[in-house]
N, C-alpha and C positions, 0 to 999 in steps of 0.2 A: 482502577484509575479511570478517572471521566477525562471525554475531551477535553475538557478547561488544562486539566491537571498536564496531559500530553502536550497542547500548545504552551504551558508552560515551562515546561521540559525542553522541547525543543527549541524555545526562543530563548532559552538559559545557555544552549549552547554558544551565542554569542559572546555571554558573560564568560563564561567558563573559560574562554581562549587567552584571555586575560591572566587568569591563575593557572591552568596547566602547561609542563613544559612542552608537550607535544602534543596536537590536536585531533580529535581520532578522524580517520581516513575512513568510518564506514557506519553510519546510520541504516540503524534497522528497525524497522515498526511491523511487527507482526499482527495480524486480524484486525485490519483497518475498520471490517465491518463491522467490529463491536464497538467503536468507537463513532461511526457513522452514520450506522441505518437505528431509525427510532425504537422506542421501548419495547415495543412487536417484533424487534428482532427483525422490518424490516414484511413483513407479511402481509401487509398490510397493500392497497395498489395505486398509483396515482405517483404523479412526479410532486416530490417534496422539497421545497424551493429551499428553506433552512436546511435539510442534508445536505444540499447537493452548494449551496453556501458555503459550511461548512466544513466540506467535502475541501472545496475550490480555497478556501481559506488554509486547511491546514499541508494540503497538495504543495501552496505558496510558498509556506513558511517552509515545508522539508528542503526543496529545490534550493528554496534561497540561502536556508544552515548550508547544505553542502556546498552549493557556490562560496561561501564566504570561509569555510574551514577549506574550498579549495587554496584558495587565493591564501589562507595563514600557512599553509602546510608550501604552499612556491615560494613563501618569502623568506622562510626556514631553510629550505633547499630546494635550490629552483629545478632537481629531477625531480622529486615527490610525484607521484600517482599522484591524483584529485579523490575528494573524498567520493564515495559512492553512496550510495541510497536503494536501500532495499525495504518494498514494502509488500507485504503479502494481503488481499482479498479473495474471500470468499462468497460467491455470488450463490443468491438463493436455487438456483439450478443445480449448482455445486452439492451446494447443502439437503437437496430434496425437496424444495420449496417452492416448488414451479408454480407458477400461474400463468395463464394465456395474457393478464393486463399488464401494462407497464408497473416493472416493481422497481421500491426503494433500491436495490441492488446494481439494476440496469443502469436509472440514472445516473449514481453514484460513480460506476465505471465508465459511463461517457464524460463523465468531470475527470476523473485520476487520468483516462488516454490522455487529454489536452495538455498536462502537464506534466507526465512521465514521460520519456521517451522512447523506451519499449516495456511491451508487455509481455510475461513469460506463463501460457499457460500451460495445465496441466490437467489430463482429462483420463479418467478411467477408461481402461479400454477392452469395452464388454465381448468384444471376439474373442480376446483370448483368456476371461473367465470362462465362456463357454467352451473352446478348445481343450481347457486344463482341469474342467471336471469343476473340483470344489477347492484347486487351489487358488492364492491370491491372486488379484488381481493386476494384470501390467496397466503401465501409464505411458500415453501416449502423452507427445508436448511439443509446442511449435512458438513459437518468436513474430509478435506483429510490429 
């Protein structure tokens, strides 16, 4: 699925409210960054004004589906939850990808903070692979 294909998806969700009888209460976009960072997977270094576009464009559209399946799901019953939005990125650090220069990834996650309103990360946590020999590894994770 290309970006096209997912901003059509998601702006079909307005349609959709239309014909189903109840609206769903939780948007999920898993690996944002394959749909974000360029054909290099994003390796490449320099801030890239169409991702981060892009990025800002489809950020818009999620926020704004949820806002609007909030507001159908209050009108249906006005306890309703609000709908939620869950979307997962993987930044090239994440992935093994490090470079000292500004990458595709970096920038892309200063667009998604602006218009997500928390961030939930999750980091391997190399003390206690060392601790535990050759078992797996724990995850550390904090809330900005």
């Amino acid at each position: 699925i290309t970006v096209e294909e997912l901003l059509q998806q998601v702006a079909s969700l307005h349609e959709s409210s239309n014909t189903s009888p109840i609206p769903p209460s939780l948007i999920i976009v898993d690996r944002l960054e394959g749909y974000l960072c360029g054909p290099e997977g994003g390796t490449h270094s320099g801030v890239h004004t169409g991702e981060q576009s892009c990025a800002a464009h489809l950020s818009a559209l999620l926020c704004d589906s949820a806002a609007f399946l909030t507001q159908l799901l209050k009108q249906r019953s006005s306890s309703s939850a609000p709908c939620r939005l869950i979307a997962s990125f993987q930044s090239e650090v994440d992935a093994g990808h490090s470079s000292g220069e500004a990458s595709c990834t970096d920038s892309i996650l200063d667009v998604l903070d602006r218009y997500f309103q928390v961030r939930f990360t999750l980091d391997r946590d190399r003390s206690y692979e060392a601790a535990a020999g050759s078992c797996p590894s724990g995850w550390k994770h904090w809330s900005d």
